[in-house]
C-alpha positions as a printed NumPy array, in Angstrom:
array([[ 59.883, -33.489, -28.241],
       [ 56.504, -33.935, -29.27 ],
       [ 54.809, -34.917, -32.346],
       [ 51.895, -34.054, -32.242],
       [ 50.624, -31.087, -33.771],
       [ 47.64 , -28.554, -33.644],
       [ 47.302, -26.521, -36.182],
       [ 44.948, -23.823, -35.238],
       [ 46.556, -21.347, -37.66 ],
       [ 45.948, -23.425, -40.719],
       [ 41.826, -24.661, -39.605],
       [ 41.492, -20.71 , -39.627],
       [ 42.657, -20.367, -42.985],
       [ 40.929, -23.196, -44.384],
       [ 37.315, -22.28 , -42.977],
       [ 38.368, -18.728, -44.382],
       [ 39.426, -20.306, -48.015],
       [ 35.954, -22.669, -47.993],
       [ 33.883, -19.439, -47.313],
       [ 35.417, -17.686, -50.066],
       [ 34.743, -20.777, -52.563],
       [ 31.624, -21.34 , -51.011],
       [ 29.983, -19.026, -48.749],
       [ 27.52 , -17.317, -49.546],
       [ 28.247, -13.605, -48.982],
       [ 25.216, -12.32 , -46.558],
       [ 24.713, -15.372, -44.81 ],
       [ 26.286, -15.673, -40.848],
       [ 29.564, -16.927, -41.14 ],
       [ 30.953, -18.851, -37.632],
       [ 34.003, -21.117, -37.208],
       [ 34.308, -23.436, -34.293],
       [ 37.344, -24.141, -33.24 ],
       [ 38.247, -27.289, -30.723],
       [ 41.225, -28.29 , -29.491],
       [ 43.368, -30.19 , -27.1  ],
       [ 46.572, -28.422, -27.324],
       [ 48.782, -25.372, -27.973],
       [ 48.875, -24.173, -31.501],
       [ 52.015, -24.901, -33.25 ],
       [ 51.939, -24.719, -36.779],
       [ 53.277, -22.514, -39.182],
       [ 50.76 , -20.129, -39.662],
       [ 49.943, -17.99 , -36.706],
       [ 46.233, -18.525, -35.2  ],
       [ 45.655, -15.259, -33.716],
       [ 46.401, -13.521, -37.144],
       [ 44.375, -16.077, -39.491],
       [ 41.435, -15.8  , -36.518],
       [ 41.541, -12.031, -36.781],
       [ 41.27 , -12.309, -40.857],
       [ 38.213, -14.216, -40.181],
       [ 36.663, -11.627, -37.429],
       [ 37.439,  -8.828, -40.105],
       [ 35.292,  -9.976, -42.583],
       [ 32.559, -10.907, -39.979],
       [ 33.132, -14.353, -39.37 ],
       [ 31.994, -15.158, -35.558],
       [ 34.869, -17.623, -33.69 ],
       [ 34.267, -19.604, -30.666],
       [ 36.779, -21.85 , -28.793],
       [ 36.7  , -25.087, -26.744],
       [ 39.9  , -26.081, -25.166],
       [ 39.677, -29.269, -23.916],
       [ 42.296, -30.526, -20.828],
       [ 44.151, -28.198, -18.578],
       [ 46.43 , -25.978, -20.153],
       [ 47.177, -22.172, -20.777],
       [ 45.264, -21.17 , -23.095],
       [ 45.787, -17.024, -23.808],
       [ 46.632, -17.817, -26.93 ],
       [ 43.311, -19.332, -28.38 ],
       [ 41.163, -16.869, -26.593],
       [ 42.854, -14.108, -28.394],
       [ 41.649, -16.071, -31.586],
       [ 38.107, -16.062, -30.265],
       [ 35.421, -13.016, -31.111],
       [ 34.761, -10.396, -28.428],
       [ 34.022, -10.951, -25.677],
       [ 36.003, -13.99 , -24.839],
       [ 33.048, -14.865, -21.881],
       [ 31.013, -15.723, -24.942],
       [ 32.703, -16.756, -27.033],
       [ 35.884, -19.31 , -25.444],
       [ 34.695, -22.744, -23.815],
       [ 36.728, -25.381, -21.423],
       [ 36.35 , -28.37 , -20.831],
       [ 37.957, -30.689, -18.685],
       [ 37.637, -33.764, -20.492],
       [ 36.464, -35.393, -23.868],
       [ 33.371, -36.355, -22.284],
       [ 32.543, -32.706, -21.219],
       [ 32.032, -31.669, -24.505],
       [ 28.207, -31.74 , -24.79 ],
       [ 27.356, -29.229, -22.94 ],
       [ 29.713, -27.13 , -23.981],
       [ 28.695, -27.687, -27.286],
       [ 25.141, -27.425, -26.575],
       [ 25.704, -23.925, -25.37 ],
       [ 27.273, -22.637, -28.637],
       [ 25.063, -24.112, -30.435],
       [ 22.223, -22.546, -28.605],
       [ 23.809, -19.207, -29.152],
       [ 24.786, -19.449, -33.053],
       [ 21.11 , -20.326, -33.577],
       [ 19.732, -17.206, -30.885],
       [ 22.096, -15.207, -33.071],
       [ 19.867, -11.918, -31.841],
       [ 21.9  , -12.274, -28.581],
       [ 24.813, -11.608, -30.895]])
């Protein structure tokens, strides 16, 4: 049994809870989030993501290792080909990151 934990479900909330305290209410709201495993906390990911996508918060992905990950790119805004990253290892991850960063701050290709 592992014990390890990724709580996917709960970073959704939380970026959802900071923007309400914080945000301000016509600027672009995006979460980013990055993992290495399956979600398994308490509170379901795809259903905190999609509170965050209905009030017009943008969500991108990066799974890093090899592992199925349907459930994370149902989290992710539509399309998934935009918006859901892999990569293989830890030291893939500039790229990747590059690339969303590239296309939060393009945001006309949105």
């Amino acid at each position: 049994v592992s014990t390890q934990s990724t709580w996917a479900g709960e970073a959704f909330d939380a970026a959802g809870a900071e923007f309400a305290r914080n945000g301000r209410p016509k600027d672009f709201k995006v979460v980013v989030l990055l993992t290495d495993g399956k979600p398994n906390g308490r509170v379901n990911p795809i259903t905190a993501a999609q509170k965050l996508k209905n009030v017009g918060t943008e969500v991108f992905a990066i799974a890093v290792g090899s592992w199925d990950a349907s459930e994370i790119q149902k989290c992710c805004s539509s399309p998934p080909s935009k918006y859901y990253y892999t990569a293989r290892t830890w030291k893939d991850l500039p790229p990747v990151i590059h690339s969303i960063v590239n296309q939060i701050c393009n945001r006309t290709s949105f």
